[in-house]
DRENVOTI-543269 format. One record per residue (C-alpha): residue number from 0; residue in one letter; x, y, z. Coordinates in nm, 2 decimals, padded with zeros to 4 digits. Layout:
// DRENVOTI-543269
- NUM a X Y Z $
...
This chain:
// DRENVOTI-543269
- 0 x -00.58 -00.37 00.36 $
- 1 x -00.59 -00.10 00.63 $
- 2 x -00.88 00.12 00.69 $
- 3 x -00.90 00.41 00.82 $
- 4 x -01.15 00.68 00.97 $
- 5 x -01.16 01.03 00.91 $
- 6 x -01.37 01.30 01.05 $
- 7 x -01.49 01.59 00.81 $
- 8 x -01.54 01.89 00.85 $
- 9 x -01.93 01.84 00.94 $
- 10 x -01.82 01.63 01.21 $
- 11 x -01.89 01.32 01.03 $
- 12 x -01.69 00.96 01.01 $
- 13 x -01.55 00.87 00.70 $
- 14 x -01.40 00.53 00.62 $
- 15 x -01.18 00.49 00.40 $
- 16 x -00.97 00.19 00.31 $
- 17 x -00.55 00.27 00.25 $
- 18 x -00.41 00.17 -00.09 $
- 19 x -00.09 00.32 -00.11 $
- 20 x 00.12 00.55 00.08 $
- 21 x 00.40 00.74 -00.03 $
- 22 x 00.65 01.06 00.07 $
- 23 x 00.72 01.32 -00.23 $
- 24 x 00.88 01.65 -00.15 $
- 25 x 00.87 01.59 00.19 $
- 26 x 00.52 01.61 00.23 $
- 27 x 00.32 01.25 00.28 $
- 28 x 00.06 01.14 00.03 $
- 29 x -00.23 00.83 00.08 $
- 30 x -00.40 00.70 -00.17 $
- 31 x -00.75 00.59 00.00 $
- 32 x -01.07 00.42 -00.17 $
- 33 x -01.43 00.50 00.02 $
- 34 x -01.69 00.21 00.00 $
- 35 x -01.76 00.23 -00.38 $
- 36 x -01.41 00.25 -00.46 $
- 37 x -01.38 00.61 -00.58 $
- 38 x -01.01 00.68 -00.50 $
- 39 x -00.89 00.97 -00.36 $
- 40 x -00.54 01.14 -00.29 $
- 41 x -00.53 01.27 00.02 $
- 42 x -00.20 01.50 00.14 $
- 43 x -00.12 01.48 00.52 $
- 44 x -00.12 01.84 00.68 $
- 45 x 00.10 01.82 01.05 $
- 46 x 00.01 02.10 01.27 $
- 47 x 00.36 02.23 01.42 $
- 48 x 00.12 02.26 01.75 $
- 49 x -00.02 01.92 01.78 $
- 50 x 00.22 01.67 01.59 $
- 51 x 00.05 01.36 01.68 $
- 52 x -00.27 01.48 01.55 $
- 53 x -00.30 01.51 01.09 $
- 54 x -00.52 01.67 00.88 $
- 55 x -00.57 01.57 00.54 $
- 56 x -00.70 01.75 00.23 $
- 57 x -00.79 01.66 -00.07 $
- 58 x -00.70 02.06 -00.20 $
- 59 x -00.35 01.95 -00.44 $
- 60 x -00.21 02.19 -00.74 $
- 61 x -00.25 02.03 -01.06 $
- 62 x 00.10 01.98 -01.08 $
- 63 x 00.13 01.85 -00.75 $
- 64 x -00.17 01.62 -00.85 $
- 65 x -00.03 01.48 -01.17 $
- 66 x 00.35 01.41 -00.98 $
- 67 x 00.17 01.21 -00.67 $
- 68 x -00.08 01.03 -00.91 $
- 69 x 00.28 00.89 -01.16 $
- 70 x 00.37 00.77 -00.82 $
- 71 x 00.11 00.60 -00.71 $
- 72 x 00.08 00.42 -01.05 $
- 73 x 00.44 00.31 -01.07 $
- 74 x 00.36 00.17 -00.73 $
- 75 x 00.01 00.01 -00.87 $
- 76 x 00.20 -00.10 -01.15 $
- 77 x 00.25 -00.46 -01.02 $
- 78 x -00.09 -00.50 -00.87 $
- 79 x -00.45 -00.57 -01.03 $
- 80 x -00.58 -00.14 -00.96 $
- 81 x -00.58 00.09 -01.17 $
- 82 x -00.52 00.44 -01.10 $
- 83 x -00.71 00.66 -01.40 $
């Protein structure tokens, strides 16, 4: 699987490694595991100013939340994770 490194907002690196990707609403979503495989949904912020450059943030509504998360389980659905 793909990993990927993020920098906070403390300035530190983050690896994390790319479970599932998907596009809902227009906006992009990754699901993302760090090194003891807590799993995280992270939603890609694109600055208008600097397109090549993404934020991410971890800051969903609940129902924002609960729609990404049905997706990413329909698309776990044929695999061995499990997406609580």
């Amino acid at each position: 699987m793909e990993t990927i490194e993020f920098t906070d907002e403390d300035n530190n690196t983050v690896e994390y490694e790319v479970i599932e990707t998907t596009v809902l609403g227009g906006n992009n979503y990754l699901l993302v595991a760090d090194e003891e495989d807590n799993a995280v949904i992270l939603k890609e912020l694109v600055s208008a100013e600097d397109e090549e450059t993404a934020a991410y943030t971890e800051e969903l509504t609940d129902s924002e939340r609960d729609a990404v998360a049905t997706v990413f389980r329909q698309l776990l659905d044929d695999s061995d994770m499990r997406l609580d």
